[in-house]
C-alpha positions as CSV (number, residue, x, y, z in Angstrom):
1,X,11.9,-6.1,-13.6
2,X,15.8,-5.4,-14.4
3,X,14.9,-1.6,-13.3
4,X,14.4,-3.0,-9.7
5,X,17.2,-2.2,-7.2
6,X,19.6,-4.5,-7.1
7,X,19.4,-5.5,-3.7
8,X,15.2,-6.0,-3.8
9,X,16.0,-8.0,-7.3
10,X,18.5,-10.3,-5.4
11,X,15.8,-11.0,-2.5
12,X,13.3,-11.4,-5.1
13,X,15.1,-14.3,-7.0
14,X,16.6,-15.4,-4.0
15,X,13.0,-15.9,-2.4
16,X,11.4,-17.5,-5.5
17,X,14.7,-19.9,-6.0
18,X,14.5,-20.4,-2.0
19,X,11.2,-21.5,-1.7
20,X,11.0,-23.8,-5.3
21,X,13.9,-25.6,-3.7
22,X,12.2,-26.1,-0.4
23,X,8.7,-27.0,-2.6
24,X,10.6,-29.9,-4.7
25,X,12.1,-30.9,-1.4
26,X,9.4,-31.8,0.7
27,X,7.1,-33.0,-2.1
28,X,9.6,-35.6,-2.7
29,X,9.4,-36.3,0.9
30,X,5.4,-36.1,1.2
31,X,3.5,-39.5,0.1
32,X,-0.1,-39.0,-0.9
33,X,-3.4,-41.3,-0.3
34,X,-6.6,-41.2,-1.1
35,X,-8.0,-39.3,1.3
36,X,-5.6,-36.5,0.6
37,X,-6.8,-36.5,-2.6
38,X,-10.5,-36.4,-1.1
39,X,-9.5,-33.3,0.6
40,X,-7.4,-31.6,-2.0
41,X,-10.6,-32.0,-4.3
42,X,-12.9,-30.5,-1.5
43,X,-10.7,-27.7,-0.8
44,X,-9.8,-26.9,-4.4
45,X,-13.6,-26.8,-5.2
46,X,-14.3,-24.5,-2.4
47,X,-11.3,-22.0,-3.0
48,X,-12.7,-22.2,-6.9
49,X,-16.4,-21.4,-6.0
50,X,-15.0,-18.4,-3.2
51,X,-12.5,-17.0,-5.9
52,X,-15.7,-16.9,-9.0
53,X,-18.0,-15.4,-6.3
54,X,-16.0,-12.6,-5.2
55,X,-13.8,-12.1,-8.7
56,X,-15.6,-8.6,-9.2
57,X,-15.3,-7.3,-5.7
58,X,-11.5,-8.4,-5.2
59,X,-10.9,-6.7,-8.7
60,X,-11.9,-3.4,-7.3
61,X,-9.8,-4.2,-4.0
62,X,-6.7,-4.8,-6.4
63,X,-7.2,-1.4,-8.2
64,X,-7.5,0.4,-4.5
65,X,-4.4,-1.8,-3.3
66,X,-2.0,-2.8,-6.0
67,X,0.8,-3.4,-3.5
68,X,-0.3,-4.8,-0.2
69,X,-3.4,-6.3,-0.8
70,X,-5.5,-8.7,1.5
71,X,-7.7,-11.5,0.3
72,X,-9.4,-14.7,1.8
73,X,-7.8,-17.1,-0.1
74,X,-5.9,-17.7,2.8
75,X,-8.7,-19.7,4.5
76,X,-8.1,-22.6,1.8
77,X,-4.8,-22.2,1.7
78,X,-3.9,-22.7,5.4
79,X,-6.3,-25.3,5.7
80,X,-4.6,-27.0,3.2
81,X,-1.4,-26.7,4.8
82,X,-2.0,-28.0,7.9
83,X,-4.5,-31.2,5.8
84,X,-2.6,-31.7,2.6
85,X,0.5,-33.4,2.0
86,X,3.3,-30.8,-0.1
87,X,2.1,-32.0,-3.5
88,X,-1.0,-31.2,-3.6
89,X,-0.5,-28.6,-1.1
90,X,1.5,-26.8,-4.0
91,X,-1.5,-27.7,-6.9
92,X,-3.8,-25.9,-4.0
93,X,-2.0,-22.8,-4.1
94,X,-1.2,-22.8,-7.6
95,X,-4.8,-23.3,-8.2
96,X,-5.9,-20.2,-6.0
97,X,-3.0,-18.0,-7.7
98,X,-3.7,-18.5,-11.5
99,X,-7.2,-17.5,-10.7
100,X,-6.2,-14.6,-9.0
101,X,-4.0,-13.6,-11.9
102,X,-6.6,-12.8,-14.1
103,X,-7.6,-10.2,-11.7
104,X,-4.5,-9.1,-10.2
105,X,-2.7,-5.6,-11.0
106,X,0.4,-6.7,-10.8
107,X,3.4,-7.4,-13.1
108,X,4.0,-11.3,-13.6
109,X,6.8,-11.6,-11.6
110,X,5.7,-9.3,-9.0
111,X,2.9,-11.8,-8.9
112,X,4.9,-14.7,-8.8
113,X,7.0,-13.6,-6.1
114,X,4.2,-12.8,-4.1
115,X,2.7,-16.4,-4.5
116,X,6.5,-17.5,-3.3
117,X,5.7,-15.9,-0.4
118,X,2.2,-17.6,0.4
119,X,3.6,-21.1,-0.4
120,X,6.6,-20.3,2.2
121,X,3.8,-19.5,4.5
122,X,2.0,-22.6,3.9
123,X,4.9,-25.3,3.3
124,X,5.7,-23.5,7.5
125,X,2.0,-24.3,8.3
126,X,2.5,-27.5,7.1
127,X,6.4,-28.3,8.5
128,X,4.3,-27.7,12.5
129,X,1.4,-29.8,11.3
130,X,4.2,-32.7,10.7
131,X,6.4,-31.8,13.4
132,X,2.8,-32.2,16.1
133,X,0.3,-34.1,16.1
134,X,-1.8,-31.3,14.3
135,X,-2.0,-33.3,11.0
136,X,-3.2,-36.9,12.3
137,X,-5.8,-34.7,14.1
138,X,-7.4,-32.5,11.5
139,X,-6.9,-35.2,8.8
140,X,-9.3,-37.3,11.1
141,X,-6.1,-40.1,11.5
142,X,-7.0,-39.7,15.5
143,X,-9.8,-38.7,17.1
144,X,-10.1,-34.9,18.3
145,X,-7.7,-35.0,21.4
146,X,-9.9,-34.8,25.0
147,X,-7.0,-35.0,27.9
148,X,-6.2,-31.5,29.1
149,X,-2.5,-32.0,27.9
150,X,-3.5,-32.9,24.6
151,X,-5.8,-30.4,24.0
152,X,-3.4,-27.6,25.0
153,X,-1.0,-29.3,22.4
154,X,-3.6,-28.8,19.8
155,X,-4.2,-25.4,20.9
156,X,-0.4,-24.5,21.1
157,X,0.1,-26.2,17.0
158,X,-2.7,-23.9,16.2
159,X,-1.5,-20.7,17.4
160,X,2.2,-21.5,16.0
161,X,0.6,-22.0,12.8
162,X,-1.3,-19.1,12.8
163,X,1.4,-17.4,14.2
164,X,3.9,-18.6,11.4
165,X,1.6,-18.2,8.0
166,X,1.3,-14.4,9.3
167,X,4.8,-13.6,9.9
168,X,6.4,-15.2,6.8
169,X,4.6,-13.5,4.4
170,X,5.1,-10.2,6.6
171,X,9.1,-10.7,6.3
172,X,9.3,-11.8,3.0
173,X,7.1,-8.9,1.2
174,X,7.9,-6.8,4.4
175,X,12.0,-7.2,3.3
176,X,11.1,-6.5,-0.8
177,X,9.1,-2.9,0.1
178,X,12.0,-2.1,2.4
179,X,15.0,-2.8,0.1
180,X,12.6,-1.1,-3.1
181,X,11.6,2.0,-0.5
182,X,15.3,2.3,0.7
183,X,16.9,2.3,-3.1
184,X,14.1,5.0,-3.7
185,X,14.8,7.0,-0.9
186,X,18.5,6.9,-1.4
187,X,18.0,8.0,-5.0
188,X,15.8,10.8,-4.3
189,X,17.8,11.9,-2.3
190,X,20.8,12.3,-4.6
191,X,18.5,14.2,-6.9
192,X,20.1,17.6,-7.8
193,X,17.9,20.3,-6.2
194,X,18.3,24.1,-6.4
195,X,18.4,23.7,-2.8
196,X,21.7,23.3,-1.0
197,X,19.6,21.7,2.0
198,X,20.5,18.1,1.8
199,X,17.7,15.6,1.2
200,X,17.1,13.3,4.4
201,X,14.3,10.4,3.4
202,X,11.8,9.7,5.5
203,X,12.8,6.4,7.8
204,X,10.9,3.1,5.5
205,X,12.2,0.6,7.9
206,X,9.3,0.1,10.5
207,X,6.9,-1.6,12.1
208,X,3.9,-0.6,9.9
209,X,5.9,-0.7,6.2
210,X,7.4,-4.7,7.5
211,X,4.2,-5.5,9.0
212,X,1.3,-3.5,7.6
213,X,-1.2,-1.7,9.6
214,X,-3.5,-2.6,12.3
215,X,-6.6,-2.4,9.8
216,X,-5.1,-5.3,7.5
217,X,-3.5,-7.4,10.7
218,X,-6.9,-7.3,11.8
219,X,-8.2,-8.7,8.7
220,X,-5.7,-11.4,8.3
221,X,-6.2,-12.9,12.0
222,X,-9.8,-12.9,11.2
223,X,-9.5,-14.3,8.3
224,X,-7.0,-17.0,10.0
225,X,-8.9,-17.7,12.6
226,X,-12.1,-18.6,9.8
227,X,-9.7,-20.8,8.6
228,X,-8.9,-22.4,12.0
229,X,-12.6,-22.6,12.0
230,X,-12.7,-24.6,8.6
231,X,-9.7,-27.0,9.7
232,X,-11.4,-28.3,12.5
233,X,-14.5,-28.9,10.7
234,X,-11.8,-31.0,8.0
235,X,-11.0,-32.7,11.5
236,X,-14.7,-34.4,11.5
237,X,-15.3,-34.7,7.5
238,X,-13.4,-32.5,4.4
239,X,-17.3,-32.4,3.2
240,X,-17.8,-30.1,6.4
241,X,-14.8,-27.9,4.8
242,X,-18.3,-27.1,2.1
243,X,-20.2,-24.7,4.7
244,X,-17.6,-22.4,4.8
245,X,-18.0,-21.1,1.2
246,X,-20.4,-18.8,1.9
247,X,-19.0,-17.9,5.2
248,X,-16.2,-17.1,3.1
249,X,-18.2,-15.0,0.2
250,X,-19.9,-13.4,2.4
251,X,-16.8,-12.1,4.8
252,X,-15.0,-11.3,1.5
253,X,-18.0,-9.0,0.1
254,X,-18.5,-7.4,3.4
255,X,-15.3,-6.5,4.1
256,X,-14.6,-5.2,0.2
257,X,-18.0,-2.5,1.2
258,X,-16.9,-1.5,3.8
259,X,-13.5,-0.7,2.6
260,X,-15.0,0.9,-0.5
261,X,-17.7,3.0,1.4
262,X,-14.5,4.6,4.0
263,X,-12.8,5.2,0.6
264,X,-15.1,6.7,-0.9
265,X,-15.9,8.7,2.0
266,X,-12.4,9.3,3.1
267,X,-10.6,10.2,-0.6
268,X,-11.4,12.3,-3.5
269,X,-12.7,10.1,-6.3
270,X,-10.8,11.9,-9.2
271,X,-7.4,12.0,-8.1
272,X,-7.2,9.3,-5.4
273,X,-5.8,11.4,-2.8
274,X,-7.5,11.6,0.5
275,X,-10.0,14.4,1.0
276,X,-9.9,17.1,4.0
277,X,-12.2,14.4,5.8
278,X,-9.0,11.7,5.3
279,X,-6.7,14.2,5.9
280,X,-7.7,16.3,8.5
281,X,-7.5,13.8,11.4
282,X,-4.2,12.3,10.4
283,X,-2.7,15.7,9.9
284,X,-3.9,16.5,13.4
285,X,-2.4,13.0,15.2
286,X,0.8,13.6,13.4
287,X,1.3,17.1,14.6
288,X,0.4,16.0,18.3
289,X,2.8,13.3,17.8
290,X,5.7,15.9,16.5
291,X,5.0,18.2,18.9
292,X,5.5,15.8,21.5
293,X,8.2,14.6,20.8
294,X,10.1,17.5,19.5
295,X,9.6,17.4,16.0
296,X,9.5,19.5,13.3
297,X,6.5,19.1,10.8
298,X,5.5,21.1,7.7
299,X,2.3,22.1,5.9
300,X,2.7,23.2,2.4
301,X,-0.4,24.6,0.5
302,X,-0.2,24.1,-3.5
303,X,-2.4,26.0,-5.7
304,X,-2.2,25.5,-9.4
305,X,-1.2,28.5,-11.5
306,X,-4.1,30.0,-13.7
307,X,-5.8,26.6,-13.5
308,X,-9.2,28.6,-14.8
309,X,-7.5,29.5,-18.0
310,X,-6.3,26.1,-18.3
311,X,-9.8,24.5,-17.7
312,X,-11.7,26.9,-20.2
313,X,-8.7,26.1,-23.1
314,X,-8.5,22.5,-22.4
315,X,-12.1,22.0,-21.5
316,X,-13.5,20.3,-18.3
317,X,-12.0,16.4,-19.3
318,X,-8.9,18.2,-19.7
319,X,-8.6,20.0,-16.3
320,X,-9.5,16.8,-14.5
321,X,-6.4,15.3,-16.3
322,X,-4.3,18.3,-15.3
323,X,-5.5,17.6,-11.8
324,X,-4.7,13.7,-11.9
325,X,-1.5,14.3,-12.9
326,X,-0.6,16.9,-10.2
327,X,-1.8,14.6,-8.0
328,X,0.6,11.8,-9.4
329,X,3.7,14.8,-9.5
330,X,2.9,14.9,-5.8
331,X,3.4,11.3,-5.2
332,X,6.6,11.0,-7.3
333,X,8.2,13.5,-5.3
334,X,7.7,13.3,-1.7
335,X,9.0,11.5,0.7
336,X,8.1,7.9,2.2
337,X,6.0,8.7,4.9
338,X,4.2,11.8,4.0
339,X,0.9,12.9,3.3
340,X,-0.8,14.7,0.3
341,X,-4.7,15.4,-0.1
342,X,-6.7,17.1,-2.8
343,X,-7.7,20.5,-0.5
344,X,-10.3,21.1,-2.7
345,X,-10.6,22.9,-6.1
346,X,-7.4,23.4,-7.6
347,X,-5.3,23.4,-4.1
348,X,-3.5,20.6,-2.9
349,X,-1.8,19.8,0.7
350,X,1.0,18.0,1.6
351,X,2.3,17.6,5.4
352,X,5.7,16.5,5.3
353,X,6.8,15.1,9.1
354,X,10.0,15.2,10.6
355,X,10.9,18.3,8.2
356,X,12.2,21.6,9.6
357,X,12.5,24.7,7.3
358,X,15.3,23.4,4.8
359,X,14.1,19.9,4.3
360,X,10.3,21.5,3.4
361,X,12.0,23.8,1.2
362,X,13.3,21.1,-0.8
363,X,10.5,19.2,-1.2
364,X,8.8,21.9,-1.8
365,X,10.9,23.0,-5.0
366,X,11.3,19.6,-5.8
367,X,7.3,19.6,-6.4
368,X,7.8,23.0,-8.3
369,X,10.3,22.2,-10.8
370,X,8.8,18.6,-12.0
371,X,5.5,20.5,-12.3
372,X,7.2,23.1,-13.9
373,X,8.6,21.5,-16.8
374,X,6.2,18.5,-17.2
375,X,5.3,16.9,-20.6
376,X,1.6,16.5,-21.1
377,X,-0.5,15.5,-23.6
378,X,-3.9,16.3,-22.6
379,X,-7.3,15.1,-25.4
380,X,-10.0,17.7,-25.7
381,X,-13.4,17.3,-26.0
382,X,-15.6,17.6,-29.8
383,X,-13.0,16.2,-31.6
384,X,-10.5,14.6,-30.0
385,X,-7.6,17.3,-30.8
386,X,-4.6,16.4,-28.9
387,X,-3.0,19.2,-27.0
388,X,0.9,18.9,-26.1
389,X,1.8,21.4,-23.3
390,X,5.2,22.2,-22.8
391,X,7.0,19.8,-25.1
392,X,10.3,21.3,-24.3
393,X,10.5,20.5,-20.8
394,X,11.2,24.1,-20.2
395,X,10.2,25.7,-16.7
396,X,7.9,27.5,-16.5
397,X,6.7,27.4,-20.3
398,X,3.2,24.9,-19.6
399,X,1.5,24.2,-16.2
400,X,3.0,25.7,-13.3
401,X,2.1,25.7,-9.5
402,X,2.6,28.1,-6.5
403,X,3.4,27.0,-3.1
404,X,3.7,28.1,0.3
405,X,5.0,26.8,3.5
406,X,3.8,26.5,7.4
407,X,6.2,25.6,10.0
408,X,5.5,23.7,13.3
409,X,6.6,24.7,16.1
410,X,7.2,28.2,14.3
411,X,3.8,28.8,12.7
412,X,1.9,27.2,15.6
413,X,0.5,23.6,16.9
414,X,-2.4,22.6,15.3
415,X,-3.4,22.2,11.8
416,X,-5.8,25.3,11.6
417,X,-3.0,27.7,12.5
418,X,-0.9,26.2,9.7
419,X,-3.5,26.1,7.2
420,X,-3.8,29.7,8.0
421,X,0.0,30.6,7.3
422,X,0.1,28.3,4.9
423,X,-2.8,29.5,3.0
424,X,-1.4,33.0,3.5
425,X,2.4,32.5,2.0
426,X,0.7,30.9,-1.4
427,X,-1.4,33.8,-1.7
428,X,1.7,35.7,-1.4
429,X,3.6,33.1,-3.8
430,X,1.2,34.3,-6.7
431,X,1.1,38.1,-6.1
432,X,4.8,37.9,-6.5
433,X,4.7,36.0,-10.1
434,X,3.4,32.5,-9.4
435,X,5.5,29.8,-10.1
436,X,7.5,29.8,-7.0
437,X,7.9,28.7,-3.5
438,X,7.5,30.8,-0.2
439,X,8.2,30.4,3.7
440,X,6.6,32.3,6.0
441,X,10.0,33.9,8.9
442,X,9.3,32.6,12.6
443,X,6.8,34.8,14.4
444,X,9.9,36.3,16.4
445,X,11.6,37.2,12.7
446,X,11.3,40.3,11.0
447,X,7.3,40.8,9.8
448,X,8.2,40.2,6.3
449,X,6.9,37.5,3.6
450,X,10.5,36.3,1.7
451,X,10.7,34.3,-1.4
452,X,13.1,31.2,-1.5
453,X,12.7,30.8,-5.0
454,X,11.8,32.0,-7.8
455,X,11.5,30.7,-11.4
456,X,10.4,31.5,-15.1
């Protein structure tokens, strides 16, 4: 937790104190009654028998999504807030959460802050239930409103509710991945590199990295609106709260297959990365988008040096974790905002956007040199002997990787030209010693293949 950036650590503990405060506040405010404890019971059985029935499927969904994912709990939980007074409103979602924890891949108080956030969300939920009519409606205190006014009211609390358990949750996890994305980016940037191009970070304040994307919005309004759905039936009787368990088991299972199915389809089940079928279209989109607007993009094409030795020496177990851990060298060292996929084989792409020649250099040797002089530890087969490769950190002296480098505009417009060059300028990275990066010159630059770098 301490290794956190300072400024993500301060809206972390600021957040968790922030919202306890707030909690303690308005349960010492919030009287409770029977019938609250009716519905509390009804809702806390239901969240109990949704969070048993999907445990296995939502376990998967954490290990695909360890940082922004999505569950249905939020059908109870918003119910809750607009039907529960603060005290049991907070047992509710403490009650959802410590279930969840047994499944969740997160550090405790990663966890913890993230429950801060959904009991923000629901203590706002339940500050517009108080502040309208909303509660006396749905708590069955008045009858269902019928004038025209009235039911516009209800309709108006509804959507502000909605509106609000969305968009407090987006700021407050949407404000920690900015502040942790930004340190990153800041540091990685100050990384020495053999390069004297400086290092500029791909932008990580937007719309999608505050927000999300439009798949999980999506999936949140639905699931919001199933618990509109659930909050009206608490209007007639909390017992009608009941037929939405399955509703809810069933939405959570569907969802969770179809998520796994485009994975599967979509990414490459040894390293994670996406495949050429995941790839392919968003390398496409972003190329149209930078040549639209005027922007640079790269292609690099990594190949891994002698990778058939390797995999005869280390045996097939042991090239698959040479693989993985390319794959995770990858991630480490580009930029927010880029894309890697396995290729196929032993090759690996990366399209780095908004890069011009000197940026995709960098990055490019950046990849190099951590592959270069990485640690590994790798377990063969029949026996179990332990192979350490390179334990001096020395380039060059264990696993090492060629890449080469396409340009757009320079190279051409659409992926298939680059893949082309790109494919190309590794080949010619490997006939000239491996272990080194190479750029392709602009078409209008003399017809000649020159290597940036060159090492071990």
């Amino acid at each position: 937790m301490w290794r956190f950036p300072r400024s993500a650590l301060a809206w972390l503990l600021f957040t968790d104190a922030w919202v306890l405060v707030w909690a303690c506040w308005s349960a010492s405010r919030s009287p409770v009654g029977w019938r609250d404890l009716l519905s509390f019971g009804v809702l806390g059985a239901c969240a109990a028998v949704h969070v048993a029935c999907t445990a296995a499927t939502e376990e998967r969904s954490f290990g695909r999504q360890p940082r922004g994912h999505v569950d249905q709990t939020s059908i109870w939980i918003f119910t809750g807030g607009l039907t529960l007074p603060v005290p049991l409103l907070v047992a509710l979602v403490a009650l959802v959460r410590f279930q969840r924890y047994r499944i969740a891949r997160k550090a405790p108080y990663r966890f913890i802050f993230s429950s801060a956030g959904i009991l923000a969300s629901a203590l706002t939920v339940h500050a517009i239930s108080e502040a309208t009519p909303l509660r006396s409606w749905l708590t069955g205190q008045r009858a269902l409103p019928h004038a025209v006014l009235d039911i516009v009211v209800l309709l108006g609390g509804v959507a502000a509710a909605v509106a609000s358990y969305f968009l407090v949750q987006a700021v407050i996890v949407g404000m920690a991945n900015g502040l942790t994305d930004s340190a990153e980016a800041r540091a990685r940037a100050r990384r020495p590199s053999p390069s004297s191009a400086p290092q500029v970070p791909a932008p990580v304040w937007t719309l999608e990295n505050l927000f999300g994307d439009r798949a999980s919005n999506v999936f949140i309004l639905v699931t919001l609106a199933v618990a509109v759905g659930a909050s009206l039936a608490h209007a007639v009787s909390p017992f009608f709260v009941i037929a939405f368990v399955p509703v809810a088991v069933r939405f959570t299972r569907t969802e969770q297959n179809l998520k796994s199915a485009h994975s599967k389809a979509h990414h490459d089940p040894l390293t994670g990365l996406p495949n050429r079928a995941g790839f392919d279209p968003a390398a496409e989109l972003e190329l149209l988008a930078g040549a639209r607007s005027g922007r640079p993009t790269a292609l690099l094409f990594l190949d891994i040096d002698h990778f058939k030795s390797w995999n005869e020496e280390l045996g097939h177990l042991g090239g698959d974790q040479v693989l993985q851990t390319v794959a995770r060298v990858i991630e480490s060292q580009i930029r927010a905002g880029d894309m890697a996929a396995r290729w196929g084989g032993e090759e690996f792409a990366i399209l780095l956007p908004a890069a011009g020649r000197a940026e995709a250099q960098t990055v490019a040797e950046r990849i190099r040199c951590a592959f270069a002089t990485l640690r590994l530890v790798v377990t063969k087969p029949a026996g179990g002997e332990e192979v350490l490769i390179n334990p001096e950190k020395l380039d060059g002296h264990g696993l090492t990787c060629s890449i080469g480098i396409a340009l757009s505009p320079e190279h051409g417009i659409g992926l298939k030209a680059l893949e082309d060059v790109a494919s190309q300028t590794m080949r010619a990275a490997k006939q000239r010693g491996r272990n080194r990066v190479e750029i392709t010159p602009a078409p209008s630059g003399p017809a000649r293949i020159s290597g940036e770098v060159a090492a071990g």
